[in-house]
Kinemage of the C-alpha trace (Angstrom):
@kinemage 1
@onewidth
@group {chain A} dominant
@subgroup {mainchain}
@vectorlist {calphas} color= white
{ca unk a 1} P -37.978 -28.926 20.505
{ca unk a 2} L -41.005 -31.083 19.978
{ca unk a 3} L -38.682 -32.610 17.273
{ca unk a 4} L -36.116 -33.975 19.576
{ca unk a 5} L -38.627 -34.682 21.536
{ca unk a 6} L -40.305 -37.025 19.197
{ca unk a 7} L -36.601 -38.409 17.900
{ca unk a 8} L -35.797 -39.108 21.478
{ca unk a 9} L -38.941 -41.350 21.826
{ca unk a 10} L -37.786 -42.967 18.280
{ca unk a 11} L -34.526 -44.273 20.226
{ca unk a 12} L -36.300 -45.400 23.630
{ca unk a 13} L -38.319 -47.353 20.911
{ca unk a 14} L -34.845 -48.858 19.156
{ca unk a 15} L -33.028 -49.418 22.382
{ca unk a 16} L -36.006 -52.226 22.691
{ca unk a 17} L -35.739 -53.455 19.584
{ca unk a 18} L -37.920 -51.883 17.401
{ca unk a 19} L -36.820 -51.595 13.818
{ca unk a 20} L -39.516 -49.530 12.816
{ca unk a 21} L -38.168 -46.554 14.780
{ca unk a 22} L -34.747 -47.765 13.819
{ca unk a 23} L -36.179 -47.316 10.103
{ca unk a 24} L -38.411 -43.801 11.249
{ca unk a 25} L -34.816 -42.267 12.433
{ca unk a 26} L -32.973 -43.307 9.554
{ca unk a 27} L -35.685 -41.447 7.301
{ca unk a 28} L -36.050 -38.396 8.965
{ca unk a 29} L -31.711 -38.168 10.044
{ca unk a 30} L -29.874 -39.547 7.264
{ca unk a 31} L -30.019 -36.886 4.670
{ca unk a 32} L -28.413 -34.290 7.540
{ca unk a 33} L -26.485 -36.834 9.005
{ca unk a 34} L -25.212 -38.178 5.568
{ca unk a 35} L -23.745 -34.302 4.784
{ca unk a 36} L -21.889 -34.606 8.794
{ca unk a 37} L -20.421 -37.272 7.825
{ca unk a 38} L -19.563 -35.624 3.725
{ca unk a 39} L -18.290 -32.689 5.317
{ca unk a 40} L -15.457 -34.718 7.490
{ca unk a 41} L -14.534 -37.142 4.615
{ca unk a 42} L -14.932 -35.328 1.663
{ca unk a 43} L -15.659 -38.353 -0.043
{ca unk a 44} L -19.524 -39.988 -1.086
{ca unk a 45} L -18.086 -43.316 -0.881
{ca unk a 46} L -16.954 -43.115 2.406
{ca unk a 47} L -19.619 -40.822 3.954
{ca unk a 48} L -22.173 -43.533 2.783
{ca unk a 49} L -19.588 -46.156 4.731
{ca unk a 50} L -19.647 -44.089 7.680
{ca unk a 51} L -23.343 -43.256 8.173
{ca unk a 52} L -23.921 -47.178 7.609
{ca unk a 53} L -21.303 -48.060 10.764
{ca unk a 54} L -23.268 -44.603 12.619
{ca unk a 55} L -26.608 -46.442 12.204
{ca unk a 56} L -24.952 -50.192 13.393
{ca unk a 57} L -23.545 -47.863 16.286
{ca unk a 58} L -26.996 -46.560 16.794
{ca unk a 59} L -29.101 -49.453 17.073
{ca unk a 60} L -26.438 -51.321 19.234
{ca unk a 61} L -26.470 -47.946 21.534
{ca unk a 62} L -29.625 -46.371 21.786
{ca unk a 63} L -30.342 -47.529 24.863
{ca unk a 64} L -27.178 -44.905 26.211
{ca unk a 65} L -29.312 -41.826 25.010
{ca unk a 66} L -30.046 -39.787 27.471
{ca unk a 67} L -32.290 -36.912 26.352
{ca unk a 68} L -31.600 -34.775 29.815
{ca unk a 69} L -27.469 -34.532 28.647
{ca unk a 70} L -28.655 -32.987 25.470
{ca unk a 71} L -30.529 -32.951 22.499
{ca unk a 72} L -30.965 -36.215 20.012
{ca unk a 73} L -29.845 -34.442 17.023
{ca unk a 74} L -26.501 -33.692 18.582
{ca unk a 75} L -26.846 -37.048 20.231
{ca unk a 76} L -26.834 -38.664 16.230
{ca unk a 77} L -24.306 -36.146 14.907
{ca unk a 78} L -21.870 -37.501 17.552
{ca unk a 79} L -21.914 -40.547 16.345
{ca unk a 80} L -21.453 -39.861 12.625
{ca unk a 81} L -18.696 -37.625 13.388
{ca unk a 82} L -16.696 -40.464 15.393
{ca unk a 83} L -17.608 -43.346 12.578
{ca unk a 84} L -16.520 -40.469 9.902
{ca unk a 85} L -12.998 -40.508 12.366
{ca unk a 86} L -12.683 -43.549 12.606
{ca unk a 87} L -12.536 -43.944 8.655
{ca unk a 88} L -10.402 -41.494 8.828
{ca unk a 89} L -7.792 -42.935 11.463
{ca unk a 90} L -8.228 -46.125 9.645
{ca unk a 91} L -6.720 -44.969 6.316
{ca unk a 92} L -4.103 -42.791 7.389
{ca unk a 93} L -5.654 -40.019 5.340
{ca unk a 94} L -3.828 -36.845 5.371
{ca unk a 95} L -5.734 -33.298 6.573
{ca unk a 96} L -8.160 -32.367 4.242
{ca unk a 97} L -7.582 -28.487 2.376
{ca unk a 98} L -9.618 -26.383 0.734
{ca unk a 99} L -7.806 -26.565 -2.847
{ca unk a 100} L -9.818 -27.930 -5.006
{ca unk a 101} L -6.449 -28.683 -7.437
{ca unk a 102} L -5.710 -31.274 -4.574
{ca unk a 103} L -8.852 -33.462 -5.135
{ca unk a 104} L -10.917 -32.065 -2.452
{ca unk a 105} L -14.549 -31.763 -3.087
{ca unk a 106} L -16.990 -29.065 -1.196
{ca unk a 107} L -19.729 -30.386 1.002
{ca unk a 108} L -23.097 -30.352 -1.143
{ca unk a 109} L -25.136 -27.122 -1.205
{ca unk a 110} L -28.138 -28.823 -0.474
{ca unk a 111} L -26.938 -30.918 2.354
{ca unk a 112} L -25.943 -26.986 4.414
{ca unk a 113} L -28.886 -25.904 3.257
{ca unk a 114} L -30.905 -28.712 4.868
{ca unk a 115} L -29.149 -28.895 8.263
{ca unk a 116} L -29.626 -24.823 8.398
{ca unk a 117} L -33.125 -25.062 7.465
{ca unk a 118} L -34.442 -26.636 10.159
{ca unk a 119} L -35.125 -23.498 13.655
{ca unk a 120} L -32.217 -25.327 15.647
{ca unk a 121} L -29.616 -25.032 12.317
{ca unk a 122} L -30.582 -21.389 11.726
{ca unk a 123} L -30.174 -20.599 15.386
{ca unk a 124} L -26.698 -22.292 15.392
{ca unk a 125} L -25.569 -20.480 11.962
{ca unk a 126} L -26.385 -17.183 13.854
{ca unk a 127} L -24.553 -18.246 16.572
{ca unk a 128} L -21.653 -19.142 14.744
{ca unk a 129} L -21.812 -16.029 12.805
{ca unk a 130} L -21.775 -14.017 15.896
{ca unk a 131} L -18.520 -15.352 16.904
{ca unk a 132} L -15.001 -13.991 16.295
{ca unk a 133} L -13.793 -15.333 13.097
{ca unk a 134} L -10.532 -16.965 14.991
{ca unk a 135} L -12.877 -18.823 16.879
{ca unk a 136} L -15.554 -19.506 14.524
{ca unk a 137} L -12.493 -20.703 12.083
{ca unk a 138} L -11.192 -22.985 15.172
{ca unk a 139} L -14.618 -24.752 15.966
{ca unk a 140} L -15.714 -25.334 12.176
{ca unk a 141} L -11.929 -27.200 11.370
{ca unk a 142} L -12.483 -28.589 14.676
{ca unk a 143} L -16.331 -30.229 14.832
{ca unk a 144} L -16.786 -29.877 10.796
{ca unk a 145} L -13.654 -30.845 9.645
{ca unk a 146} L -12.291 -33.080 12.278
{ca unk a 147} L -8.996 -31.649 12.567
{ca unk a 148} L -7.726 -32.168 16.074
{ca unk a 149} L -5.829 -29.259 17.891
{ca unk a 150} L -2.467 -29.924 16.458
{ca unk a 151} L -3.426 -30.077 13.393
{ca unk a 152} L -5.363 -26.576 13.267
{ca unk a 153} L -2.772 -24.963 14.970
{ca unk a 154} L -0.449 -26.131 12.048
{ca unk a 155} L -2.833 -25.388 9.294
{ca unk a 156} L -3.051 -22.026 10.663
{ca unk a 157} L 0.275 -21.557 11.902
{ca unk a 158} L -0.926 -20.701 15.367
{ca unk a 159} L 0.704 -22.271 18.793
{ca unk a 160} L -1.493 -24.918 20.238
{ca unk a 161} L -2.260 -23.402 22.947
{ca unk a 162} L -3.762 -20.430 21.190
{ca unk a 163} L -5.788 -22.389 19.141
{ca unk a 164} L -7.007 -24.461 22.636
{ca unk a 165} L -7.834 -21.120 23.765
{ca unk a 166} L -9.946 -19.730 20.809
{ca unk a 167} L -12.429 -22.993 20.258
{ca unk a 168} L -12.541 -23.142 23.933
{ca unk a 169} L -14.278 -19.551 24.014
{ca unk a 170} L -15.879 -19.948 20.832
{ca unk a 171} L -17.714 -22.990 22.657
{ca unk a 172} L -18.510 -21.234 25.631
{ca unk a 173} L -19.966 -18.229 23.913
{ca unk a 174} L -21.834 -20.546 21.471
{ca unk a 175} L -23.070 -22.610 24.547
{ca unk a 176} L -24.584 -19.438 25.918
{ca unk a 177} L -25.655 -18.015 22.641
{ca unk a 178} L -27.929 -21.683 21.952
{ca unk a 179} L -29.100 -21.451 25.944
């Protein structure tokens, strides 16, 4: 906690301008932030592309932080994840699969390892692992991935509202496993 804590302060500090915090958050988020980002394009180039427009997003907005809605972390992974959509929207790009014939690469080893080494990424991984695999396999296509509702339901030939049904649980079981 004293973590976020400390990152919080960093983006008081860059909502007035300071580009040393601005620099300080880059150091300590962008390897993590840089394997959100991987793990929704599947594609280096294009992570890299989307954790630069994150940080523009984040020194224009850090001033909208607010550390009592949740935690700084999630706060930053938010904003990858919608700059990793938004590449994604942009090119038209079809849903990512898991065969690596089709051109698909696998996020990085090291970048898992170093978002589940920290107490709040272990805690989440048990969490996760807790979970029903239905809804564990909804929230990962869903928050990992990027896959929207629709799009799960047809990769795992489930009705839509089924697939509504299982992440919602899954995130109110994870919200009260993490509380």
């Amino acid at each position: 906690m004293e973590a976020d804590t400390d990152l919080a302060g960093l983006l008081a500090a860059v909502a007035t301008g300071d580009r040393a915090a601005l620099r300080a958050v880059y150091q300590r988020q962008s390897v993590r932030l840089f394997g959100v980002a991987n793990a929704i394009l599947r594609d280096r180039d294009a992570a890299a592309d989307a954790l630069q427009d994150a940080f523009l997003r984040i020194a224009r907005r850090s001033g909208q932080f607010d550390a009592s809605r949740g935690a700084a972390e999630a706060w930053l992974g938010a904003i990858v994840r919608h700059a990793a959509l938004d590449i994604i929207r942009a090119r038209g790009r079809e849903i990512p699969t898991d065969d690596p014939t089709l051109g698909d690469q696998a996020v990085a080893p090291e970048a898992e390892e170093r978002l589940t080494a920290s107490a709040e990424g272990r805690r989440l991984r048990q969490c996760l692992e807790g979970l029903e695999p239905k809804n564990r396999e909804g929230i990962i296509l869903a928050f990992v991935h990027g896959l929207s509702h629709p799009q799960i339901a047809d990769r795992l030939g489930t009705p839509l509202g089924t697939v509504k049904s299982w992440i919602r649980r899954g995130l109110l079981a994870l919200k009260e496993c993490l509380a």
